[in-house]
Rosetta silent file (secondary structure, phi, psi, omega in degrees, C-alpha in Angstrom):
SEQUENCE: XXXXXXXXXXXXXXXXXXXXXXXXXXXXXXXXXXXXXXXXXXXXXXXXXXXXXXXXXXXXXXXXXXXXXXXXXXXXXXX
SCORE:     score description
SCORE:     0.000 S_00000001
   1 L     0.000  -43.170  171.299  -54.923   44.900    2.129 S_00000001
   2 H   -48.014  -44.290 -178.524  -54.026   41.436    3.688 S_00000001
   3 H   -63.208  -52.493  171.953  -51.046   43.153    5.368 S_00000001
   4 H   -53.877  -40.513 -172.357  -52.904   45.703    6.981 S_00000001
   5 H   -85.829    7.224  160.859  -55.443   43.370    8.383 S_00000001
   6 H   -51.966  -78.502  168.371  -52.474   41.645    9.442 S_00000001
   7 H  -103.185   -0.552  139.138  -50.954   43.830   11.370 S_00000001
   8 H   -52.652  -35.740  165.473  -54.226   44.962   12.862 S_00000001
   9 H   -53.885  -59.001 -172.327  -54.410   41.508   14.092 S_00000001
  10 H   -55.432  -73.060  174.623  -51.048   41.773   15.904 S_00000001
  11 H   -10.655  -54.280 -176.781  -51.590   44.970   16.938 S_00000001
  12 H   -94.894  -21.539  149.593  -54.958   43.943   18.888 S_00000001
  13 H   -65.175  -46.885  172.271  -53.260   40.790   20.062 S_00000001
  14 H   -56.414  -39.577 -177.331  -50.598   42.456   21.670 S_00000001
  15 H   -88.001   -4.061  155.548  -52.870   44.733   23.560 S_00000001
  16 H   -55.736  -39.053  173.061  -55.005   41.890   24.620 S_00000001
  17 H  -100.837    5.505 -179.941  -52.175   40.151   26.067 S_00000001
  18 H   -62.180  -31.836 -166.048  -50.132   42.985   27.314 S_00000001
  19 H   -80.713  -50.286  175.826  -52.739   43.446   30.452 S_00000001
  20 H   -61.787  -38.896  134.672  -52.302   40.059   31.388 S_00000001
  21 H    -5.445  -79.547  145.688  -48.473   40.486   31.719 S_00000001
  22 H     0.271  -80.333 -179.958  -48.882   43.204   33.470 S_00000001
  23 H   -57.956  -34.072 -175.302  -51.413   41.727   36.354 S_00000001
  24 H   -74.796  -40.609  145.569  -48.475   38.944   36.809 S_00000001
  25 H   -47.111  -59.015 -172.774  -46.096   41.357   37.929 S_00000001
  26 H   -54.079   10.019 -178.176  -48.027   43.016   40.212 S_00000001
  27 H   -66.898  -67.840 -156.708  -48.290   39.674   42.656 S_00000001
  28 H   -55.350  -23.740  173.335  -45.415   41.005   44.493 S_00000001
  29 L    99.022 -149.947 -172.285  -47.109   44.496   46.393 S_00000001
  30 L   -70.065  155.498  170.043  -44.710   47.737   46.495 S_00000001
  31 L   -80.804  146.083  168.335  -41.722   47.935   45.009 S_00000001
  32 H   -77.583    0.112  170.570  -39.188   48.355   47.502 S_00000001
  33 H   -67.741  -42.337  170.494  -37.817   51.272   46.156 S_00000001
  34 H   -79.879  -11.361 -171.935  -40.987   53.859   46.285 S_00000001
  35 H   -95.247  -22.184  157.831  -41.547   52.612   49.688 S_00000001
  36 H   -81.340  -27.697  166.456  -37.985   53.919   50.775 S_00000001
  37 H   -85.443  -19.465  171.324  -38.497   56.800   48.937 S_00000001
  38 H   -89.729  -49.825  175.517  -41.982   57.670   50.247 S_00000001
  39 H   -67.365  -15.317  177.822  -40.627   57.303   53.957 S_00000001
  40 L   -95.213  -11.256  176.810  -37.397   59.194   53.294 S_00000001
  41 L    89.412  -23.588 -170.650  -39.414   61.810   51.699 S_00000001
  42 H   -56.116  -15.584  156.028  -37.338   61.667   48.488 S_00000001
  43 H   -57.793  -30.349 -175.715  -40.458   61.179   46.188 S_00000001
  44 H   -74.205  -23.808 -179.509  -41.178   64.869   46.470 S_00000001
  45 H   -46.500  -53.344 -176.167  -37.641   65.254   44.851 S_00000001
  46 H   -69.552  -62.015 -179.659  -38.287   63.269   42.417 S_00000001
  47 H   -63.126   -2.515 -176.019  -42.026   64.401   41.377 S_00000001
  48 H   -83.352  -44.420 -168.391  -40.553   68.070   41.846 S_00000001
  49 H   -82.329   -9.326  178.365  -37.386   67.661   39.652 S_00000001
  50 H   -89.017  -15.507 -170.754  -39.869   65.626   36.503 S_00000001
  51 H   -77.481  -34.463 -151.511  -42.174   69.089   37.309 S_00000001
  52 H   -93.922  -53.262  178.762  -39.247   71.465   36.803 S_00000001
  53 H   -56.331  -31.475 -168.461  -38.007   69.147   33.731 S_00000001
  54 H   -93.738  -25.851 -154.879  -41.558   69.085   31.976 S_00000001
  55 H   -96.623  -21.972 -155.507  -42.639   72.580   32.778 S_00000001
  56 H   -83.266  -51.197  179.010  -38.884   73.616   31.328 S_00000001
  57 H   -44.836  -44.003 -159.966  -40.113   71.358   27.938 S_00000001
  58 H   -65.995  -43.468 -150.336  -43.390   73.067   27.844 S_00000001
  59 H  -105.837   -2.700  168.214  -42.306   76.744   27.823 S_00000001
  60 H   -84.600  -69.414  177.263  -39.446   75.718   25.655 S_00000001
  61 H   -41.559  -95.135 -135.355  -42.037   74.453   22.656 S_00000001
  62 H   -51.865  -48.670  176.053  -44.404   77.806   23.491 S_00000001
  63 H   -58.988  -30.477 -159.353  -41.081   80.056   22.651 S_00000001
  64 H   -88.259  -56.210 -171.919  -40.008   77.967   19.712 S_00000001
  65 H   -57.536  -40.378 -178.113  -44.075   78.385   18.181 S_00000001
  66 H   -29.220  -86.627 -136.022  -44.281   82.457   19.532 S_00000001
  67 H   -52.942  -40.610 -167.801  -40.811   82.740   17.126 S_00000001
  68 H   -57.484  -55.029 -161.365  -42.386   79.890   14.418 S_00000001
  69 H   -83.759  -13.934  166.810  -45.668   82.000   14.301 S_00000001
  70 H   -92.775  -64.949  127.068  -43.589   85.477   14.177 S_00000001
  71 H    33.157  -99.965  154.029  -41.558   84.080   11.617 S_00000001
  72 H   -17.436  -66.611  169.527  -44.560   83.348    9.654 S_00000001
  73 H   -69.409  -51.556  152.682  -46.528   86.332    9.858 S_00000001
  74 H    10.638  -82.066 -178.815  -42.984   87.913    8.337 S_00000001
  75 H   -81.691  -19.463 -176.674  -42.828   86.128    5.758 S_00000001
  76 H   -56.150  -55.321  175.083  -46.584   86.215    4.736 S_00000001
  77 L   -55.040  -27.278 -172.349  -46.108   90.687    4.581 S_00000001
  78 L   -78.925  -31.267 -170.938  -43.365   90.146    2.100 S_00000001
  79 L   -85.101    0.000    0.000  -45.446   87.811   -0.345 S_00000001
């Protein structure tokens, strides 16, 4: 039980100090990198090619349950 309250301890210290990290970066403004890519237009590239990569993920998991859940019903008629 000590170990668990243990690493509940950490656990909730790390996300106490994680925000403060965080805020100490952010002193600096934009990165210059999104700020060349939002004037060159090349952000839309970018959120377009993680849409096309995610949406590719999505409908890949929905075929593999359809087959998982036909599958299933399958074997369930035989027993």
């Amino acid at each position: 039980m000590k170990a668990f309250y243990k690493a509940l301890f950490s656990i909730i210290a790390i996300t106490l100090v994680s925000p403060v990290a965080a805020l100490a970066q952010e002193a600096s403004g934009q990165p210059e990198m999104a700020t060349g890519m939002r004037s060159n237009g090349l952000i839309f590239v970018v959120v377009g090619v993680i849409v096309i990569i995610l949406g590719g993920l999505f409908l890949f998991l929905i075929r593999i349950d359809r087959k998982l859940n036909k599958m299933e019903r399958e074997i369930d008629n035989k027993s």
